[in-house]
C-alpha positions, 0 to 999 in steps of 0.5 A: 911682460918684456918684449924682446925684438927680432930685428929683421926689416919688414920681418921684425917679430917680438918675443914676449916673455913673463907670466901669461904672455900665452893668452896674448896669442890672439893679438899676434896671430895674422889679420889675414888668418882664417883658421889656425893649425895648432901642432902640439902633444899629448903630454904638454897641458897647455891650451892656447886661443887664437881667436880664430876657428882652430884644430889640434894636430899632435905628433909624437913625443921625443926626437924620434918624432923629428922625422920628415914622415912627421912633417908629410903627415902633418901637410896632408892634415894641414891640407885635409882642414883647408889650412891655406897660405893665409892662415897660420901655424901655432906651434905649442910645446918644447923643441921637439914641436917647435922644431918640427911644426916650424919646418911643416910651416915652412915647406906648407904652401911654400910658407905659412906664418908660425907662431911658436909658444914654448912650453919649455925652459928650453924652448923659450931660451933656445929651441923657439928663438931665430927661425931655425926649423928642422927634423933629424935624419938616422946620420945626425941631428937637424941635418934637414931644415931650414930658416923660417922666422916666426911671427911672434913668439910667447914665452909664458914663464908661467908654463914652467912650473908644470914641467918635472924636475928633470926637464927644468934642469934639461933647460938650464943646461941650454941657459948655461952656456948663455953665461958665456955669450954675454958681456964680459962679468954679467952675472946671469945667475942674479937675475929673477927668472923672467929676467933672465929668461929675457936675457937669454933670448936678448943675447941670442938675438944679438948673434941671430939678428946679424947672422941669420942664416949661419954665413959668418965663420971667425974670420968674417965681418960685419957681425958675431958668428950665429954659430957661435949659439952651438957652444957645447953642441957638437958633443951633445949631438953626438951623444944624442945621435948616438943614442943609447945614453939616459941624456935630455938634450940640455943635459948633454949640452951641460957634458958639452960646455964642460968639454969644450971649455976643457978642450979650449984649455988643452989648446992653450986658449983659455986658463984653468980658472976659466974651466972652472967657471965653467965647472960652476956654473954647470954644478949651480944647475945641478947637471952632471958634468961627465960623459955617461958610464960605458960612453964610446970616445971612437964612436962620440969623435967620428959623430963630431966629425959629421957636425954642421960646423965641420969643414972636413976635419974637427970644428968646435965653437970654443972658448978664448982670448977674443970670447967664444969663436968657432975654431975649426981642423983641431987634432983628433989627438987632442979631441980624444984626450978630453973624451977620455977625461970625462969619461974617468 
């Protein structure tokens, strides 16, 4: 197994990723715990023990049971099975679980501890990580939420070869962009994948941990920008929110990078060889790299304007000579000609 801390103080945690770490749940689950609200779905074959009286809760499958209905519906259950500020949460399954039973712990007595256990690629190098909680709205993704740091999290890479083809490939997409978050010439693709699935959450740690609650922009001190983790998601979202579009969420992140890195070119901060590191290392997870056919630019840049990182004109997280940085009023102009290329 290899662990990877959380350093927050008195809030420390530790991921802990290999083959079974989920049968390690009862070790991690609070010594005042009497009962444990396990939020799953129908879909995710994976049973936990956490060694303490336990009920299944399931929600919805997809985005569309992101939703605050699902978070009050998950409270009231919580409260019919007595489930108290002493007790805990294990949330089982990919992000969509994650996401939204962290938020229901969150808000539930005013914070009971979660424990996550990612099911997904994508939740055990993403979705699980840095305490981010939240559901969509109908005008974007994740606009309600907050940070709720879990008590420990288990990636067991031994979950992942249940998951079909497509939804392995939707987690590399998210891994991607870790490709270019690291040290300068680390070759995350040598890596086994425990090791690099350890990588990826030790490279997150490294923005989340100095920047928990998303305060630090380019221009600030004392740490690397934790929105700096959105590479390649302000496109994704807009054709996630947009809706209509044969896309998982990692995919439409490998779209993102590709654009992004594209775009950072046009802007005159990175090479051509760089965009073709890029392009590689999408093609090496065999993610498509282009927007979906019939793809709406007007509708995808008005989108982007409502992101997380805007401050009132278009803001992206882009590639450069100081590494990937937030950059924030770029031209339109430039935004729609980069649309318009992936779209050819």
């Amino acid at each position: 197994m290899i662990r990877v801390p959380f350093d927050f103080g008195d809030r420390t945690y530790d991921v802990t990723v290999g083959a079974g770490a989920r049968h390690l749940l009862h070790e991690v689950i609070p010594a005042t715990a009497e009962r444990a609200a396990v939020v799953t779905q129908e879909a995710v074959p994976v049973e936990v023990e956490p060694g303490v009286e336990r009920k299944v809760f399931t929600i919805g499958a997809g985005e569309a049971a992101k939703t605050l209905a699902t978070v009050e519906d998950l409270c009231s259950r919580f409260a019919r099975f007595g489930l108290t500020r002493r007790d805990v949460v294990v949330a089982v399954g990919g992000g969509v679980v994650t996401d939204t039973a962290g938020f229901a712990a969150a808000v539930y007595h005013r914070g009971v501890t979660v424990v996550h256990v990612p099911t997904t690629l994508l939740g055990q190098v993403d979705a699980a990580l840095g305490g981010k909680t939240g559901v969509n709205l109908p005008e974007g993704k994740n606009l309600v939420g907050s940070f709720w740091q879990p008590g420990a999290v288990l990636c067991d890479t031994e979950v992942l070869g249940t998951l079909p083809p497509r939804e392995y490939r939707s987690g590399c997409g998210e891994m991607a962009k870790y490709h270019f978050l690291g040290r300068e010439g680390e070759d995350l693709e040598a890596l086994a994948l425990e090791a690099r699935v350890a990588r990826s959450v030790e490279i997150k740690a490294s923005f989340v941990v100095g920047d928990e609650r998303e305060l630090l922009d380019a221009d600030g001190a004392g740490g690397r920008p934790r929105a700096c983790l959105n590479y390649g998601h302000t496109l994704a979202h807009a054709l996630e929110t947009a809706g209509g579009y044969d896309l998982r969420h990692g995919e439409a992140v490998a779209i993102g990078l590709v654009f992004a890195a594209r775009l950072a070119a046009g802007l005159g901060r990175i090479d051509d060889a760089r965009v073709a590191r890029h392009e590689a290392v999408v093609d090496s997870y065999a993610l498509d790299r282009t927007l979906p056919a019939g793809a709406d630019t007007g509708e995808l840049l008005a989108l982007m304007r409502r992101d997380k990182k805007s401050r009132g004109g278009l803001s992206f997280v882009l590639d450069g000579p100081a590494g990937v940085e937030p950059v924030h009023d770029v031209a339109p102009a430039e935004v729609e000609a980069i649309l318009k290329e992936l779209a050819s």
